[in-house]
C-alpha positions, -999 to +999 in steps of 0.1 A: +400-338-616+421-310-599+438-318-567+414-302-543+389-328-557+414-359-561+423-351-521+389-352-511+388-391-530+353-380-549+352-402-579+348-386-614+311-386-620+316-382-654+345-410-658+331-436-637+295-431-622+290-463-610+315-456-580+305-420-578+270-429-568+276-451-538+304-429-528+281-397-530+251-415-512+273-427-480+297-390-483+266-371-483+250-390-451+221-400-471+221-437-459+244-460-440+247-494-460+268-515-434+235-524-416+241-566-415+212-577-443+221-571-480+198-543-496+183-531-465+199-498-460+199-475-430+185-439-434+202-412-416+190-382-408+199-361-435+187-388-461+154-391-442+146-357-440+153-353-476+128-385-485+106-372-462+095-335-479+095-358-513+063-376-491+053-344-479+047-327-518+032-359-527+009-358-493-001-321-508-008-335-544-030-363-530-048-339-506-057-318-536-069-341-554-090-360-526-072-390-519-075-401-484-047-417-465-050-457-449-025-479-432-027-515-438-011-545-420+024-553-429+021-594-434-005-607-458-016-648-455-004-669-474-038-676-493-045-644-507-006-645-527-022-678-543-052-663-554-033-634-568-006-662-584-033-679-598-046-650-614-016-632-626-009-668-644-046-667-662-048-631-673-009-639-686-020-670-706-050-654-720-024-621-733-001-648-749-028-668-763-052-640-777-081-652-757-105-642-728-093-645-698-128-657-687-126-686-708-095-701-690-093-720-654-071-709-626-039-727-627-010-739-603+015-724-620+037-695-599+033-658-609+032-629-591+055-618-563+057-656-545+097-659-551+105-625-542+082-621-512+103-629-474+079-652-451+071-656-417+064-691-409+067-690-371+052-668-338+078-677-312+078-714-309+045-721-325+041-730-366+019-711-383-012-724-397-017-701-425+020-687-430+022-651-440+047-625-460+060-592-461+043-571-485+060-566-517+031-544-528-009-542-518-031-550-540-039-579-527-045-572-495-061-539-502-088-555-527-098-582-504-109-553-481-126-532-506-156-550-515-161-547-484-163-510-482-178-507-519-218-513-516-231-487-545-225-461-570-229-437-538-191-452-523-175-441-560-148-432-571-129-446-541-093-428-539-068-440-514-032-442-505-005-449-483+031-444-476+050-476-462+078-500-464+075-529-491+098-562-492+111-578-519+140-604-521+157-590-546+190-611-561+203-585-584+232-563-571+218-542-545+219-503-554+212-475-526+174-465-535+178-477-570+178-516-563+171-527-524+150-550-503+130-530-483+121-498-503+099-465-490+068-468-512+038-446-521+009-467-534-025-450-543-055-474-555-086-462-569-121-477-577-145-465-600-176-467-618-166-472-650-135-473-677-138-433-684-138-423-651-109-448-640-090-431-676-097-395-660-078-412-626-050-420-650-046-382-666-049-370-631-023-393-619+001-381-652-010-343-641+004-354-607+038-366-619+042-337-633+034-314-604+058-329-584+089-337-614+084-300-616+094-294-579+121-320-583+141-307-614+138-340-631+125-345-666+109-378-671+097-401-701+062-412-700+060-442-719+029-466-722+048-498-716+046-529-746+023-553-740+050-583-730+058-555-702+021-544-694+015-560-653-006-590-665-037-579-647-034-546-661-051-529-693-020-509-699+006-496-681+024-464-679+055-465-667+076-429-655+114-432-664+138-409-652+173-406-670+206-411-655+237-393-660+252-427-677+219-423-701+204-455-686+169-449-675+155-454-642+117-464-632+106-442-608+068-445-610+041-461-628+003-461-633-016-491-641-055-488-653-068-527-644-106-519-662-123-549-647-096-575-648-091-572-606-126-566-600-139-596-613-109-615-596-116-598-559-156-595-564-159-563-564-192-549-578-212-519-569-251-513-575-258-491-601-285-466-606-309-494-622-302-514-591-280-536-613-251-548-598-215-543-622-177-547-614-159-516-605-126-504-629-095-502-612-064-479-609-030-479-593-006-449-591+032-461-572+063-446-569+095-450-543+124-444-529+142-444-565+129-406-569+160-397-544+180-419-565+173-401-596+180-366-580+213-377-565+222-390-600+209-359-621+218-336-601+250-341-586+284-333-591+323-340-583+317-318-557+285-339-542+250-333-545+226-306-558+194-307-538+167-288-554+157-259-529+120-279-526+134-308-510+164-302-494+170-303-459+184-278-453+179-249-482+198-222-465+231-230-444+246-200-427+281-201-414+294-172-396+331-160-399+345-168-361+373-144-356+393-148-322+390-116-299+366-101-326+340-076-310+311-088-333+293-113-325+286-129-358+272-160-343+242-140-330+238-124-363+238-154-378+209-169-357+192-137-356+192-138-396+183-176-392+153-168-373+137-144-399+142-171-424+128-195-405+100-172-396+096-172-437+092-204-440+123-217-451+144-245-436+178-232-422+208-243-398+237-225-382+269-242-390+286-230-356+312-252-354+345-244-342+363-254-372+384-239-405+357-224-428+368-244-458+360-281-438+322-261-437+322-258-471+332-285-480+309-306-460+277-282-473+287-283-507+289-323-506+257-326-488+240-305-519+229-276-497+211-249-523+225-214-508+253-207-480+256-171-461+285-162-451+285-135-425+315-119-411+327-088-393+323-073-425+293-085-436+277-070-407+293-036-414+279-033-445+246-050-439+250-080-458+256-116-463+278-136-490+262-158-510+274-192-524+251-209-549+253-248-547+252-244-586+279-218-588+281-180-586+284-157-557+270-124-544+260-097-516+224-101-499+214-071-485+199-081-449+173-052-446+150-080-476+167-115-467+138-131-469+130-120-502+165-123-519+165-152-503+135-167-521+148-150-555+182-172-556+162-202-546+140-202-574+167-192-599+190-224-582+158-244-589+156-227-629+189-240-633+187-270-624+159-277-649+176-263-675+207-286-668+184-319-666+168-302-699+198-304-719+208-335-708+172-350-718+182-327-751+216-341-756+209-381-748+170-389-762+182-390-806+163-404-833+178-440-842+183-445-876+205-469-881+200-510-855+236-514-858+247-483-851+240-478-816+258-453-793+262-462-752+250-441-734+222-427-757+184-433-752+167-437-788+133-426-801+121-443-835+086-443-854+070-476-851+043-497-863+055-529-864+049-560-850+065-579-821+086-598-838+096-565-855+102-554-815+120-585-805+145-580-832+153-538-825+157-553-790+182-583-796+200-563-828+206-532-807+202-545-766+183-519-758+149-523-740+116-511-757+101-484-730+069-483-749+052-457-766+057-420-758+028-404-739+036-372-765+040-386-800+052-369-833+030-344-848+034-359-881+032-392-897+062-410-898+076-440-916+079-465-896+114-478-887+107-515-894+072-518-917+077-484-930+038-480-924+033-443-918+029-437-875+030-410-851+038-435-827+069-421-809+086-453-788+112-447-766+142-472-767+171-473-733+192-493-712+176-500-679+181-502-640 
């Protein structure tokens, strides 16, 4: 690290992540984590704002594809957790014993979220009858409403969604975004009238990830999760890893497709065109805060962050030269330039501080900001403005088509930052050929057919974590690594958050 760098006490990204991320997170202004409860972080402005277009592309996705937004209550009784215990316990029985889960009785035994969930068990001086808890998720409380709202075939499919806070006690080392206690969720729940069109929900929900990685810069693995790792009330899972700079892989969504399992738990039927009635199929689609946490860590440098231009606060930063007893006004220029942007569309701020131009720079490059103008005396002389991409590279911008060259460097900053995370994905995901022969810091594919106990031993022999199986498998057969049955079954081996 050179001394500018070593001055400004930015640890080596490379060298040491796991202080560069906190440091980068708190430098940047993202969040403030001295708030007096463990895990529950405090968003500032900047970090809020940048969290907040994230919600606002996903608001866009789930408008096109006719989701409608609901808020439900915060605390949940405590009855409704032991129903959902009780059948998070069968439906996992019935998975490890090869059985229907009709065929077994609810149980006592705890499942679910009841020792992560945080409980209120008081209203000012009185006891609570019933005693409630945070949500850690809603499912529950969102299926004991909808057989309420489900009558027919004419209420199907219902799609809906919200975007709210979530609480879990969580006892591992708390992480900004990656691993907290109260964590910005986006939860969408459907109901339908049957297993194919609940699997169409599912593609759509994969076409969505897509839409919005896209806009993000981040490559993902889209893995249909083992069966030990499956949510027990779940047909299958499909979980949506992102991949660190470290090469561990962070969860950042997932999609579960319940078929019946919920429906039967929660009574939800609908009448059918031969006035029969049946049980609806069930989908859920979540993702959270962790997306910010995987774009800080992709993304970023050992200068700060790299927001990509369709989330960042602020895309364009303008900071005009101040020259004492100049006759130009460059501040006016400046926010007459600003004004046109903003008129275009695009989100900009005037860095008209008072101070030496390098402490601007400094504190735009940290906080990731795509493109800086410069403008100066100069500038304005020759009817342009100095640009300073966030990912390197600088250049003249004629001001007579702003707006446009403007637009042109934006998408090229958001190019590049897909090609970066592309070779990363290129240089970390290898074929594993070898169980005791494992590199840190690499994420392994291998062809597999095998059993679990075939699983269980990749996963103690090389301490990696089976992913699941690749939602885009080999084109050809295969040998598998363990059976050596021929497979096109691509499964995707990592270290996890």
């Amino acid at each position: 690290m050179g001394k500018g760098k070593a001055k400004r006490g930015i640890p080596s990204k490379v060298d040491d992540f796991n202080a560069w991320y906190p440091f980068i997170v708190e430098a940047a202004e993202l969040v403030d984590k001295r708030y007096p409860i463990k895990g529950m972080d405090v968003w500032r402005p900047y970090g809020w704002r940048a969290m907040k277009l994230i919600d606002s592309l996903t608001h866009s996705e789930m408008e096109r594809t006719e989701h409608e937004e609901v808020n439900f209550p915060l605390l949940i009784p405590e009855n409704l957790l032991d129903k959902e215990n009780a059948l998070v316990a069968r439906l996992k029985r019935a998975r490890e014993e090869g059985v229907d889960p009709d065929d077994l009785r609810d149980e006592e035994e705890e499942g679910g979220f009841k020792k992560e969930v945080y409980w209120v068990k008081h209203a000012g001086e009185n006891e609570l009858d019933i005693p409630m808890f945070l949500r850690p998720t809603s499912e529950t409380a969102m299926y004991t409403m909808f057989p309420l709202w489900i009558r027919s075939h004419k209420d199907l499919p219902l799609k809906v969604y919200q975007m709210v806070n979530t609480f879990r006690y969580e006892t591992k080392q708390t992480r900004s975004f990656i691993r907290v206690r109260e964590i910005h969720f986006f939860e969408a729940h459907t109901a339908h009238a049957d297993e194919e069109c609940a699997t169409r929900q599912i593609e759509q929900d994969l076409e969505i990830v897509d839409n919005l990685m896209h806009d993000l810069c981040l490559p993902v693995i889209k893995a249909r999760r083992p069966v030990w790792d499956t949510f027990p009330g779940a047909w299958y899972t499909i979980g949506i890893d992102a991949i660190m700079p470290n090469g561990r892989t962070l969860q950042v969504a997932s999609c579960h497709h319940y078929r019946y399992q919920l429906a039967k738990a929660f009574d939800l039927t609908y009448e059918n065109l031969d006035a029969e009635q049946q049980h609806c199929h069930q989908t859920t689609y979540g993702m959270s805060e962790r997306l910010l946490g995987a774009i800080v860590g992709m993304h970023g440098d050992d200068n700060g962050l790299i927001m990509p231009p369709a989330i960042a606060p602020y895309q364009v930063v303008i900071c005009p030269m101040i020259r004492k007893n100049s006759e130009v006004d460059t501040i006016a220029k400046s926010e007459e330039i600003a004004a046109i942007l903003k008129s275009a569309g695009l989100r900009v701020k005037v860095d008209k501080r008072d101070i030496h131009a390098g402490q601007k720079y400094f504190d735009w490059e940290i906080k990731g900001v795509p493109l800086r103008l410069d403008i100066g005396p100069r500038d304005i002389e020759n009817n342009s403005a100095f640009a300073a991409r966030r990912t390197g590279g600088k250049e003249p911008l004629p001001l007579d088509n702003i707006v446009n060259e403007c637009n042109r460097v934006l998408s090229e900053i958001s190019d590049e930052l897909r090609t970066r995370a592309a070779a990363h994905t290129e240089n970390v995901v290898i074929p594993l050929t070898d169980l005791e022969n494992v590199e840190d810091g690499k994420i392994y594919e291998i062809p597999f057919d095998g059993t679990d106990s075939h699983a269980e031993t990749i996963e103690r022999t090389t301490g990696l974590a089976f992913l699941g199986d690749s939602t885009d498998p080999y084109n050809e057969e295969k040998p598998c690594l363990m059976s050596g049955k021929m497979t096109t079954r691509r499964v995707i081996l990592a270290k996890t958050y």
